[in-house]
C-alpha positions as CSV (number, residue, x, y, z in Angstrom):
1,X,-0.2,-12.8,20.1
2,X,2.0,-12.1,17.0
3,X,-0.3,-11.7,13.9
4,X,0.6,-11.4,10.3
5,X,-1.4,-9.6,7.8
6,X,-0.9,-10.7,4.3
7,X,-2.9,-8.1,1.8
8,X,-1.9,-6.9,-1.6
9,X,-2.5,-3.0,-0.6
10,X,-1.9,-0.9,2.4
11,X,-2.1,2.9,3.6
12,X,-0.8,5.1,2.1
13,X,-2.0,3.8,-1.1
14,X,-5.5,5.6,-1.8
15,X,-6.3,3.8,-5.3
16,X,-7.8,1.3,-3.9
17,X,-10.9,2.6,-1.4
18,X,-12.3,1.7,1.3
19,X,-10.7,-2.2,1.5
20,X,-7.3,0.3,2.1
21,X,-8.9,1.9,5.2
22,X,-10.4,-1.5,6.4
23,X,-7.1,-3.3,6.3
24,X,-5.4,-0.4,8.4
25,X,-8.0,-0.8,10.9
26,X,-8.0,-4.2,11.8
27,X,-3.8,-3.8,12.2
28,X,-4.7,-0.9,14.3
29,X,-7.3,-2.4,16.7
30,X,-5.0,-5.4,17.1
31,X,-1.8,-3.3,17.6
32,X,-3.8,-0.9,20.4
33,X,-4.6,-4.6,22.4
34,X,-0.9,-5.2,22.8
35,X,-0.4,-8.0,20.2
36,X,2.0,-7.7,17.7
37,X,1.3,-7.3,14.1
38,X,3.3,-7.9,10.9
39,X,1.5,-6.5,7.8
40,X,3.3,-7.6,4.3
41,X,1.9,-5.7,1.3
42,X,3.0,-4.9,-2.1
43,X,4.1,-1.1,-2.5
44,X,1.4,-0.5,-5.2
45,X,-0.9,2.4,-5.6
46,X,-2.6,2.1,-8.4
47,X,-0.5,3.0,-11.4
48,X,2.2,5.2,-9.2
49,X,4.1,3.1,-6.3
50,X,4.7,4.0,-2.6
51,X,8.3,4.0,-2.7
52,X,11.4,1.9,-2.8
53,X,11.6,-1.6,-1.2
54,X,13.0,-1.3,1.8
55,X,12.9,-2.9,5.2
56,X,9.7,-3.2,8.3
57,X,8.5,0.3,8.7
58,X,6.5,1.5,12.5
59,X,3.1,2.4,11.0
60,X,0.9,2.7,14.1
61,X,1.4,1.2,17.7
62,X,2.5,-2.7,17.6
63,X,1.9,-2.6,14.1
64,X,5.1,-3.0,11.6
65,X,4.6,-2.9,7.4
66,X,7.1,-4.5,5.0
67,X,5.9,-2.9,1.5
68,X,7.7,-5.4,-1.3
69,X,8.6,-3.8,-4.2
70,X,5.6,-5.2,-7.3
71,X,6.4,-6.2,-10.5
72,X,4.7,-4.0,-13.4
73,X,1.9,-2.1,-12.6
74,X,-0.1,-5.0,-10.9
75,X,0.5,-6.6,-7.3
76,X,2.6,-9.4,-7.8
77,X,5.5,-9.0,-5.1
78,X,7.8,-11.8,-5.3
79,X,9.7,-11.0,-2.7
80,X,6.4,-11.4,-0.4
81,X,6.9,-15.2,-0.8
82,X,9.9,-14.9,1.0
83,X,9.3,-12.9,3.6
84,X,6.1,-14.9,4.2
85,X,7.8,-17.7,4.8
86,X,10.6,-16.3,7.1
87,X,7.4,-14.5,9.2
88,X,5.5,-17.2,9.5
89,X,8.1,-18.7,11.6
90,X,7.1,-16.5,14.6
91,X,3.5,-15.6,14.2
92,X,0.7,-17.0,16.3
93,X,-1.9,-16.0,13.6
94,X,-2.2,-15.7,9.7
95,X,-4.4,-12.9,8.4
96,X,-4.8,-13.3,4.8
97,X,-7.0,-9.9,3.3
98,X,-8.7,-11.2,0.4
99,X,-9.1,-14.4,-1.3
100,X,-7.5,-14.5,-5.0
101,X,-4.5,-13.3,-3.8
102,X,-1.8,-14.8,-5.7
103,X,0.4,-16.2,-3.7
104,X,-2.2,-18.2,-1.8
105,X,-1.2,-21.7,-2.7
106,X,1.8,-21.2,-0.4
107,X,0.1,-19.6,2.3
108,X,-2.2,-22.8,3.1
109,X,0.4,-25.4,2.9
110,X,3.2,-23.1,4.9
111,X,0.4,-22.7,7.7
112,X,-0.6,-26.3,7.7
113,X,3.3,-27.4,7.3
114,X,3.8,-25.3,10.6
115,X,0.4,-25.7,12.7
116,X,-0.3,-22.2,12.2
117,X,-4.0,-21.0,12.2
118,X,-5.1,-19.1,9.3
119,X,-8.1,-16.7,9.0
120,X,-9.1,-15.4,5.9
121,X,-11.1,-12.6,4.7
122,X,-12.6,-13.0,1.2
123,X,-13.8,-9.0,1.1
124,X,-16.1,-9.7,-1.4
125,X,-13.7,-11.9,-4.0
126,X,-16.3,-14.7,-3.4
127,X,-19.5,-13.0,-4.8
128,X,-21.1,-14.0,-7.7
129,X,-20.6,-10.7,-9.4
130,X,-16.6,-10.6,-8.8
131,X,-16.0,-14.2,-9.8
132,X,-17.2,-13.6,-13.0
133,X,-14.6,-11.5,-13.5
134,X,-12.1,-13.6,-14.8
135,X,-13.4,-16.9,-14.2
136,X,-11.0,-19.3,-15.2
137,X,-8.1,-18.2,-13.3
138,X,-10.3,-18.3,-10.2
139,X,-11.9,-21.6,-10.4
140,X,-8.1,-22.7,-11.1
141,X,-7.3,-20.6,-8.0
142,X,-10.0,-22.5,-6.0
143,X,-9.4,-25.8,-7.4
144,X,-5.8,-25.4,-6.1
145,X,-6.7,-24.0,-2.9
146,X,-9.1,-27.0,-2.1
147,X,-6.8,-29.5,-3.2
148,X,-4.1,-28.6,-0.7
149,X,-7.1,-28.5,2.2
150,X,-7.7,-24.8,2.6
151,X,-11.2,-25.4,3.9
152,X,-10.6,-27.5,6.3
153,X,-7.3,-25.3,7.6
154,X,-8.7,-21.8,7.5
155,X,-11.4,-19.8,8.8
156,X,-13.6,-17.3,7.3
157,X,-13.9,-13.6,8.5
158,X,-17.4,-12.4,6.2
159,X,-17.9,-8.9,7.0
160,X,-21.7,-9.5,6.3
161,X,-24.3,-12.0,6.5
162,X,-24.6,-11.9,2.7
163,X,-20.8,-12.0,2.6
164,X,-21.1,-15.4,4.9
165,X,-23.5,-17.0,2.5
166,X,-21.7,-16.3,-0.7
167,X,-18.6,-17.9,1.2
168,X,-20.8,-21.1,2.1
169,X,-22.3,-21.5,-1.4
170,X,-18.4,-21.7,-3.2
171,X,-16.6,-23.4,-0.7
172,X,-18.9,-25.1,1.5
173,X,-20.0,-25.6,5.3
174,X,-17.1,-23.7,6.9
175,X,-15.6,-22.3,10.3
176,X,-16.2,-18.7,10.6
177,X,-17.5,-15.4,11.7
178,X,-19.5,-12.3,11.1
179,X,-17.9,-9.4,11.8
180,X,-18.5,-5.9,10.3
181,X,-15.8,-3.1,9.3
182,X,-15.3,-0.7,12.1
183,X,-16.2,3.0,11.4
184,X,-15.6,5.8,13.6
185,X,-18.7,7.6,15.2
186,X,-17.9,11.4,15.4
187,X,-20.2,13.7,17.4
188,X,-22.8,15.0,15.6
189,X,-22.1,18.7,14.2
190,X,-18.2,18.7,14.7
191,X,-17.1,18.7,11.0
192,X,-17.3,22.4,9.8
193,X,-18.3,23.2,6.3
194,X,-16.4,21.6,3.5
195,X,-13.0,23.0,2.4
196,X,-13.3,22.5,-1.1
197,X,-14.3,24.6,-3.9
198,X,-17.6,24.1,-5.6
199,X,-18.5,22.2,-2.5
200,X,-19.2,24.1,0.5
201,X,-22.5,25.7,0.4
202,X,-24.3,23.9,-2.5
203,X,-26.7,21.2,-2.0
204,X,-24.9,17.8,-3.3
205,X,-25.3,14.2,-3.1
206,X,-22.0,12.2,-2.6
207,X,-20.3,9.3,-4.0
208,X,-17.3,7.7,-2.0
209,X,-15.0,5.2,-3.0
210,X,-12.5,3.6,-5.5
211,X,-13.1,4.8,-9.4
212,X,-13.4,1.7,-11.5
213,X,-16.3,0.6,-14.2
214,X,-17.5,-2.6,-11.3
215,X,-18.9,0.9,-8.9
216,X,-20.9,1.8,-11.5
217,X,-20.4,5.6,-10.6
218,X,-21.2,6.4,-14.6
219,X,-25.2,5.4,-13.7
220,X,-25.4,7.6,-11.1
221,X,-23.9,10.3,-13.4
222,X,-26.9,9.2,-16.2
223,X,-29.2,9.2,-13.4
224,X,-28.2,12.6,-12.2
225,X,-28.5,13.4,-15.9
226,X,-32.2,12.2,-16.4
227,X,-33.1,14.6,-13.5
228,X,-31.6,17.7,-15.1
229,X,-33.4,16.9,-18.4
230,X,-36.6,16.7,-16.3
231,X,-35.7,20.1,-14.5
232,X,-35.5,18.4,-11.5
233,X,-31.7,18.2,-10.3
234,X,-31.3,21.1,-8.5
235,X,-28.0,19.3,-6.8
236,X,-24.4,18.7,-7.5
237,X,-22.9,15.2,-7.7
238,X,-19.6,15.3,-5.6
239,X,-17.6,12.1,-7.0
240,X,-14.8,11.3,-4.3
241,X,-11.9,8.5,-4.8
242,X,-9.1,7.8,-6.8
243,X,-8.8,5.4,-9.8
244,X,-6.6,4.7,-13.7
245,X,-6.5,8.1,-15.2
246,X,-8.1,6.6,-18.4
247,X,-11.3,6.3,-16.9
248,X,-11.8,9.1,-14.8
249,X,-11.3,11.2,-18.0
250,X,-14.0,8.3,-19.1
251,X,-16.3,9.6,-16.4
252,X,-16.0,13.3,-17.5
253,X,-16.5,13.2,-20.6
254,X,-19.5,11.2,-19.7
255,X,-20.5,13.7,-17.6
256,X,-20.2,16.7,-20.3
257,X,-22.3,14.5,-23.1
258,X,-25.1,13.7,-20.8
259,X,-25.2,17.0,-20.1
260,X,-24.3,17.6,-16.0
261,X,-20.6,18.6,-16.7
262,X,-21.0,21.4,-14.3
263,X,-22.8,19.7,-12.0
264,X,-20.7,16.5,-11.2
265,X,-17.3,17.7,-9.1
266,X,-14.7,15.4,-8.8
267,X,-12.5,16.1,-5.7
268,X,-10.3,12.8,-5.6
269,X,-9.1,11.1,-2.8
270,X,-10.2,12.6,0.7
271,X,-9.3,11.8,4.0
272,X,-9.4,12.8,7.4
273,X,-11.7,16.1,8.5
274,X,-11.9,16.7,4.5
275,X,-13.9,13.7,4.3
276,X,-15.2,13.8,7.4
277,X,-16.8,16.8,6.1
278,X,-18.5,15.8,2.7
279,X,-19.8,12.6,5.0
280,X,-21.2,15.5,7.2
281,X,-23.4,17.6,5.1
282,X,-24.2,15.5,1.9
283,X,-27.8,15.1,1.4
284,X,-27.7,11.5,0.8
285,X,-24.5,8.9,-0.2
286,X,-24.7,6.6,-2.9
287,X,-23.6,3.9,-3.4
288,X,-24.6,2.1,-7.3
289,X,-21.5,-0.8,-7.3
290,X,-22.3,-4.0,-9.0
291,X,-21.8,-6.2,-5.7
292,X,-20.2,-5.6,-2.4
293,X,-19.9,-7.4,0.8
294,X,-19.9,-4.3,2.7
295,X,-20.0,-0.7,1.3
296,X,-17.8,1.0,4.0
297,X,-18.6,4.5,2.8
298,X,-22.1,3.3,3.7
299,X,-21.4,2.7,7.4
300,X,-19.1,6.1,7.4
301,X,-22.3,8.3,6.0
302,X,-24.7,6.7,8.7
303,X,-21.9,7.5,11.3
304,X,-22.2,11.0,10.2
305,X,-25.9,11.6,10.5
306,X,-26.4,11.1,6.6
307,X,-29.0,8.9,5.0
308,X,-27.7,6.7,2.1
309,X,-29.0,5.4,-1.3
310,X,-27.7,1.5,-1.9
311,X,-28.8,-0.4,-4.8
312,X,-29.9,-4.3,-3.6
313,X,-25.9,-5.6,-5.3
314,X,-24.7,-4.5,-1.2
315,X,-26.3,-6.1,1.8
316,X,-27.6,-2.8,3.5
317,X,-31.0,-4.0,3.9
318,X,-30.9,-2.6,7.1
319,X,-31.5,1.1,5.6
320,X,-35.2,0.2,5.3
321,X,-35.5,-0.6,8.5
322,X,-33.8,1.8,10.7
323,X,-35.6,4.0,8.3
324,X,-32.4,5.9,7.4
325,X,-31.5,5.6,3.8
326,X,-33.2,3.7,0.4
327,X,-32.2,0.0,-0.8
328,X,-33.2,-0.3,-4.4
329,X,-33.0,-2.4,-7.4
330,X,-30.0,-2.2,-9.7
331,X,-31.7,0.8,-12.7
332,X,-30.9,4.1,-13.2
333,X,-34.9,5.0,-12.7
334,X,-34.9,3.8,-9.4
335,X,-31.7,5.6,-8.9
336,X,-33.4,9.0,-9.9
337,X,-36.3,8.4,-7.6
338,X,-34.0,8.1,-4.9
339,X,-31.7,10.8,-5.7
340,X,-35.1,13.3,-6.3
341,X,-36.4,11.9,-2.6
342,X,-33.1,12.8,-0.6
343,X,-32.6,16.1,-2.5
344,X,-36.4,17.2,-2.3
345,X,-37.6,16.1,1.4
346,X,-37.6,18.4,4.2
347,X,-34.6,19.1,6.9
348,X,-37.2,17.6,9.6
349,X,-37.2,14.3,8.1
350,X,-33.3,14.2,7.0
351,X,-32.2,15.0,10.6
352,X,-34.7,12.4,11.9
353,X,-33.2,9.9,9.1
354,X,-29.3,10.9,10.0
355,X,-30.1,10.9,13.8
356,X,-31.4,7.0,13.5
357,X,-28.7,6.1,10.8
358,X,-25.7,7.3,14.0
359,X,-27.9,5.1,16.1
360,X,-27.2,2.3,14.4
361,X,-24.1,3.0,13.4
362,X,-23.0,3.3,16.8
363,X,-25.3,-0.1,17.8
364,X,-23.5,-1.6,15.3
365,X,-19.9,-0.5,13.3
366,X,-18.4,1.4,16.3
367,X,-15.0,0.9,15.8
368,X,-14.1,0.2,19.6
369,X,-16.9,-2.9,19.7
370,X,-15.6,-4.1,16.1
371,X,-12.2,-4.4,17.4
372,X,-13.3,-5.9,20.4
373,X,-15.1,-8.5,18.7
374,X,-12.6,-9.2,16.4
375,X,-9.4,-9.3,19.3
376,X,-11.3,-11.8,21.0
377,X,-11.7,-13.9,17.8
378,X,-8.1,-13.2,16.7
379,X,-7.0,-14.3,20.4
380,X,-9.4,-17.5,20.4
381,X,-7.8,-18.4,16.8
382,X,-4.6,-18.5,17.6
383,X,-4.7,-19.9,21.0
384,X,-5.7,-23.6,19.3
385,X,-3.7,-25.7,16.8
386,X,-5.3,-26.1,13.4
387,X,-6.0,-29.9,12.7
């Protein structure tokens, strides 16, 4: 199978979170099955870029990437189009990585001009929260895409069940599966204490993920706030990820008028056994976005034996009932509560809560079954002619 991957960001670029890290992964598991991948991406990270434009790159085994040189300081490539096109020619499989991606429109009617199955993966662009977000050029985005017969072209990869549903109430009864992001399950106790200063040693909750006002990263910074005010905090608030300049100064200064400037740490982008080791010995994640359709530094914490805090905007209902983690409602109150519970309850009951959050996580996001599952659909896919 030769598959193309059409998404707007790819590794290295870190401004962008955990989508970044999911997009790499399903290349990878593809690649590591013997297919052929193609990813075309812009070379944007944020406001810097990845380099020049230049030709396909090796970036992991069967997996090429043709980074396009953007326009500006957004993602609009237009050299993509024409590389798309002259890809397209000898893949077996489309892989589109979002939904508002811009050059769309010619995506659906190149795949349906050549047979060519298409899958797409909304990753969250069809929640309620995100399409209020510029509205109009959306519903002209989907009024487009319906009009040229994307629903009846294309299926849907939701990486939730809440991800599914939001898909079916905008576009529709359509074909599709669940399939969550894969996470790696490391054994528990392999990380080592965390290599950063202010960190290692100091009790701390921790927030992962991209830096941009829809995470809602400034409540947990009030929430942390109220606690201290209270004499109750007794923690550090370790704020990992990368976003504009603008408003991680934003975020600080935040931070200093509320109080808690010398409690909140910002350590920017982490990866590898860096991260591996904040996952490791936070007392709790947190996750406060607006909406997600998955929350991959959810699925990471469980994986590392630590409980997480979601509020109800992310489907991880499933935290109440593996009894590993709080779901709450969208208020900084609620936010506190949890925040006092994780920092305040004994190491008993947090290594019970971590050891049944790696169960799951291994029952469920393992990255070898993930890319099992989604091989098999890939292979299934492109196997038939679209209609």
């Amino acid at each position: 199978m030769r598959m193309l991957l059409v998404t707007l960001y790819f590794p290295p670029a870190t401004a962008y979170g955990g989508p970044v890290r999911s997009a790499a992964f399903v290349s990878e598991v593809i690649g590591q099955r013997g297919h052929e991948v193609q990813v075309l991406t812009t070379n944007g990270n944020g406001q810097a870029d990845l380099g020049p434009d230049v030709g396909w790159r090796p970036f992991a085994q069967g997996v090429t990437v043709r980074y396009c040189k953007r326009w500006g300081s957004g993602l609009f490539a237009p050299r993509m189009a024409w590389d798309f096109v002259r890809s397209a020619r000898r893949a077996d499989l489309v892989y589109v990585w979002g939904f508002f991606v811009w050059l769309m429109p010619l995506i659906v009617l190149v795949c349906r001009a050549m047979r060519l199955p298409l899958i797409v993966s909304p990753r969250g662009m069809l929640q309620p929260a995100a399409l209020q977000v510029k509205p109009v050029r959306k519903r002209l985005m989907l009024g487009v895409c319906r009009a040229l017969g994307m629903t009846g072209l294309a299926e849907f990869h939701a990486t939730s069940a809440e991800e599914a549903d939001a898909v079916r109430e905008v576009l529709g009864e359509v074909a599709g599966q669940v399939i969550p992001n894969g996470v790696e399950v490391p054994d528990a106790g392999s990380e080592g204490e965390p290599p950063l200063e202010g960190v290692a040693g100091t009790p701390y909750v921790l927030y992962l993920g991209r830096l941009h006002p829809f995470k809602q990263v400034d409540c947990l910074i009030r929430a942390a706030a109220s606690l201290k005010r209270r004499g109750e905090l007794g923690m550090h608030v370790c704020i990992a990820g990368a976003g504009e300049a603008g408003y991680l100064q934003t975020l600080r200064d935040l931070a200093r008028t509320e109080g808690v400037g010398d409690d909140v740490i910002f350590v920017g982008p982490v990866e590898g056994r860096v991260k591996s080791s904040l996952l490791a010995h936070a007392r709790a994640l947190v996750l406060p976005s607006r909406s997600e359709s998955f929350g991959l530094s959810v699925a990471e914490a469980l994986a590392h034996g630590t409980p997480a805090i979601a509020v109800k905007t992310a489907p991880w209902s499933g935290l109440v009932g593996n009894r590993c983690g709080w779901w709450i409602e969208e208020s900084e109150d609620e936010l506190a509560s949890a925040l006092r519970e994780a920092m305040t309850m004994d190491q008993d009951r947090r290594t019970a809560m971590g050891e049944r959050g790696r169960a799951w996580a291994a029952r469920e996001f393992e990255s070898s079954a993930v890319g099992a599952r989604l091989a098999g659909w890939f292979e299934s896919v492109a196997a038939r002619q679209p209609t």
